[in-house]
N, C-alpha and C positions, 0 to 999 in steps of 0.2 A: 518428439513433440506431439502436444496432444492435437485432436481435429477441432478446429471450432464447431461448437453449439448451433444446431439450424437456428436456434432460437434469437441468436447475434443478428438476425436481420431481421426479428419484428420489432416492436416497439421496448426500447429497452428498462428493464427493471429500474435502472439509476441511471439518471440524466444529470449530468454537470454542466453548468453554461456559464461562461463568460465569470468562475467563480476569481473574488479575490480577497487576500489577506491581508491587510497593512497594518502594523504591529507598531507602537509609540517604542523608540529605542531606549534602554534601559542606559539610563545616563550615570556610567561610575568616576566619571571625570568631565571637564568642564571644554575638553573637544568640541571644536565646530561641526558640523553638519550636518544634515538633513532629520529631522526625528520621527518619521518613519517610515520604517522597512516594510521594502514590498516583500512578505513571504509569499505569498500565492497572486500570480497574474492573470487576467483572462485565461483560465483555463477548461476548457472542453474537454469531459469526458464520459463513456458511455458504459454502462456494465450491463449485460444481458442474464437473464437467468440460467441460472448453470454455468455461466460461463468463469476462466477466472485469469485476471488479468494483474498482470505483475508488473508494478513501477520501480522503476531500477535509475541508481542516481545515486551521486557522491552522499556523503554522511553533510549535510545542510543543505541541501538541495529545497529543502521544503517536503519531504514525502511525511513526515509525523505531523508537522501543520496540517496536511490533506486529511490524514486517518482520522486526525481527531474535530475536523472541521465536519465530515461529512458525521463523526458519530455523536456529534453534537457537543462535542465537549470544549471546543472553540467556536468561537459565533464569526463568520463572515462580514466583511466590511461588503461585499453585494456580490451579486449572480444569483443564479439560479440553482439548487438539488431538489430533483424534483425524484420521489417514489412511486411507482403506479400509477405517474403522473400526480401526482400530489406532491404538493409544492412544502419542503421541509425547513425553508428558511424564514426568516424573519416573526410579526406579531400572528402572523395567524396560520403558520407554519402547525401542520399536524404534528403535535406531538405524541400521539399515539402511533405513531407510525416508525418514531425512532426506536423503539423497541423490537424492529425487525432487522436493526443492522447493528451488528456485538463490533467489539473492539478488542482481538486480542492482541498486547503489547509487550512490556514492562511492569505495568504495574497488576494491581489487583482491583477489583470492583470496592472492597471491603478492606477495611485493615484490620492487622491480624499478629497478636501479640506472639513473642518468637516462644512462649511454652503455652500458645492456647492451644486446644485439640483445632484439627480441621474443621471436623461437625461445625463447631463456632461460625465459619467462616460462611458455612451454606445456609445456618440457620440467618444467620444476618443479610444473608441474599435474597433467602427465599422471603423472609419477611418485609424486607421491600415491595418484590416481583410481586409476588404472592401472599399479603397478610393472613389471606382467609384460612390458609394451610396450617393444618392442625401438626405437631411432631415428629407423628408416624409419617403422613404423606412425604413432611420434608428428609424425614430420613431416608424412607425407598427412592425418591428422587434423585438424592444426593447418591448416593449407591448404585443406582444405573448409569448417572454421569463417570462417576466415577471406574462404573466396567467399562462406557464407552473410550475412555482414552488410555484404557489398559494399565490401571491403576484396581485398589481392592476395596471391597466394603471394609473390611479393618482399619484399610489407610484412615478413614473416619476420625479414630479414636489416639492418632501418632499426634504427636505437637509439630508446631510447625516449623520449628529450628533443626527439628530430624529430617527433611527433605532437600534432597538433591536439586542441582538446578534444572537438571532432565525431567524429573517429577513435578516439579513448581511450572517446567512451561505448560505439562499435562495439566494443572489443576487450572490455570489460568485458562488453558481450552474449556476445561468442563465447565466454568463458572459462565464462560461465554455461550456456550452452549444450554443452559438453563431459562433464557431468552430463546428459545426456536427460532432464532433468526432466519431472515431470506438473506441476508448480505452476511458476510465475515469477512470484516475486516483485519490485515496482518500485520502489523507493524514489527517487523524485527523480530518476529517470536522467536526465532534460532540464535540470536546474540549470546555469544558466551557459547556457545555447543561447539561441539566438535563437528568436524564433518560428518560424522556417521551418522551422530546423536542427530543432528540439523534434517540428513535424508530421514530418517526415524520420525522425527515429528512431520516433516510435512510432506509423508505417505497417510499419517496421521490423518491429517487435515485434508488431505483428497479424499481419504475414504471415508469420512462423518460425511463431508457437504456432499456426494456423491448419495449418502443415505439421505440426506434431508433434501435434495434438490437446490441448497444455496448457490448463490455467487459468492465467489472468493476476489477480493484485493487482495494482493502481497506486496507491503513495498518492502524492499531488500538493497543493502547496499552490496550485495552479492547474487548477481544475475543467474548464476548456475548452479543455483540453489533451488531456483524457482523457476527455472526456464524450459527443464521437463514434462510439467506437470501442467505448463499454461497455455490458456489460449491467443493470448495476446502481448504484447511486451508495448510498454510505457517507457521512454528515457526523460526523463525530468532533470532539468536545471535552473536554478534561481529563478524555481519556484514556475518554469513557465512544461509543455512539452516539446521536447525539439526531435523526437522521434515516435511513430506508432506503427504497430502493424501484426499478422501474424508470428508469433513467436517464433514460426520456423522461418520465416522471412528479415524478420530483425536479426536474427540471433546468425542465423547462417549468412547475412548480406548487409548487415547494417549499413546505411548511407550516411549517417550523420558521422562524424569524426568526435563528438564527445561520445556518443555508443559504445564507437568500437575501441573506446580506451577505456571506458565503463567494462565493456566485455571483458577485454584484455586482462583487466586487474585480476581476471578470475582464473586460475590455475588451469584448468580444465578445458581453458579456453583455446582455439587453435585453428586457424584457417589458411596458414600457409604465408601472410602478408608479414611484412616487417612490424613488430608492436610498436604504437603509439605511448610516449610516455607526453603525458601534460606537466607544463611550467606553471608555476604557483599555486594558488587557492582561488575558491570564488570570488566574486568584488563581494565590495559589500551591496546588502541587498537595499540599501536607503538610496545608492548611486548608480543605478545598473548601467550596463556601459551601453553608449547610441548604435545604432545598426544592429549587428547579429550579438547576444550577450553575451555569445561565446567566442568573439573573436580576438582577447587578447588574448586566449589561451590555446588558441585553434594552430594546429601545426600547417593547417592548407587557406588561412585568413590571404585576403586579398584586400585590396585597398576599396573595392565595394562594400565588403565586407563591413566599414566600417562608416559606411553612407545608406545603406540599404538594410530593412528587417525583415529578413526570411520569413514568410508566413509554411506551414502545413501544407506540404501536395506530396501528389500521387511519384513514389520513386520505384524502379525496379517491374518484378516479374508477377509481382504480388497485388491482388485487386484491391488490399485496405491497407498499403504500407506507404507512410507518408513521412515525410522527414522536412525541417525550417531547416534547409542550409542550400544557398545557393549555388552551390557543387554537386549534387547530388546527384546521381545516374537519374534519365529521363524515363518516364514510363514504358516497361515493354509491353509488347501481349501478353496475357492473365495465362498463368498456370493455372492446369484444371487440379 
């Protein structure tokens, strides 16, 4: 695991506060119920420069709501993201300030006919980003992007139906990289890879934001993907956090019981305890369930459990590791 950033204690690059999402439910039948989903709930969270923190959480948890809330490509129903302390939400929310945190995901910035050249794809970016950019600029630009993710100036001139999907996470790096961001955000960029291919890209992505001094998110529904490399581990579910702390403290002690069955799913994963397998799916997010959210599916629920809402405290050996579950081992003394 990596060391956390000094920088993690002064004031942080990205501030999240009390952010939330309610989404009107997409009605395909004439079902009774609530119409709309809470995707994101009071959620607190902080990202330091340099630093990079990884939210890990079933596939609906809400972690692509987040990505694309904070990169402005969903609007927040309220809270706070505040930049530099500058406030990025609502009417008077800096918008020149979103252009310092990229989004790499799924898709592309640009779309991109499957026998256009690539060139295409940069020229349509940079003329965005950049109008004032004469050809030439945009071509050597595109050309150094593209030596940074170990990709060739030729690839330029390939169509885009000829690229692997190894290749395509690389260009999706470069394009987000064309933005010099301070934040990179990750959504799932390893989906579809193999394991190799997955450590490949995101030694990748340590070593660009390591040269630009960014903060990295990663949310992953695969914790040991991203658990090496991080400073922090996030466990996210329906949409709220029910675990936070250093990486080496989550990962090797998890307190919460949706964690360590998050962990668990991960092959890699091994700490000697009997695995956690969980019963069903999440509720749905329009009806979350009263007390802890996670206590119809919680293998150590108690009948409090279903009376009382765990809020965030201090668990374990660890000075920033917090976990909402009312079982939770009590605070020790702070490892140095």
């Amino acid at each position: 695991m990596k060391q956390t950033p000094a920088s993690a204690s002064a004031s942080p690059l990205l501030s999240v506060r009390r952010l939330r999402v309610i989404l009107p439910r997409r009605r395909l039948t004439r079902s009774a119920g609530p119409r709309a989903l809470h995707i994101i709930e009071n959620l607190d969270l902080d990202l330091a420069r340099g630093e990079t923190v990884s939210v890990i959480g079933e596939s609906g948890c809400g972690k692509t709501t987040l990505a694309r809330t904070l990169a402005g490509i969903q609007s927040a129903s309220s809270g706070s993201v505040r930049f530099e302390g500058r406030e990025l939400l609502g009417p008077d929310g800096v918008t020149a300030q979103r252009r310092q945190l990229c989004l790499i995901g799924s898709d592309l910035p640009e779309r991109v006919r499957p026998k256009a050249r690539l060139e295409r794809l940069f020229d349509a970016l940079f003329g965005r980003l950049f109008p004032d950019w004469n050809a030439e600029k945009r071509h050597s630009r595109a050309s150094t992007l593209l030596r940074q993710v170990g990709l060739g100036v030729d690839d330029l001139g390939r169509p885009w139906a000829s690229f692997s999907l190894p290749e395509v996470v690389r260009i999706r790096i470069a394009t987000a990289l064309a933005r010099e961001p301070s934040i990179i955000i990750c959504d799932e960029p390893t989906a579809g890879l193999t394991w190799d291919e997955s450590a490949e890209i995101l030694d990748l992505l340590w070593t660009l934001k390591k040269g630009i001094n960014a903060a990295m998110l990663f949310l992953t529904a695969q914790p040991g993907v991203a658990a090496p490399v991080s400073d922090r581990l996030v466990s996210m579910y329906l949409g709220r956090i029910l675990e936070q702390g250093e990486a080496e403290g989550v990962y090797g002690m998890p307190a919460h019981p949706y964690t360590r069955a998050v962990l668990e799913a991960t092959p890699a994963f091994e700490d000697g305890q009997p695995r956690l397998r969980l019963a069903g799916g999440q509720p749905d997010p329009g009806v979350p369930p009263i007390g802890c959210v996670f206590h119809p599916r919680c293998p150590i629920a108690d009948a409090i459990c279903v009376r009382e809402l765990p809020h965030l405290r201090r668990t374990g050996p660890w000075p920033r590791h917090y976990a909402a579950c009312l079982f939770a081992p009590p605070p020790e003394p702070t490892l140095k």
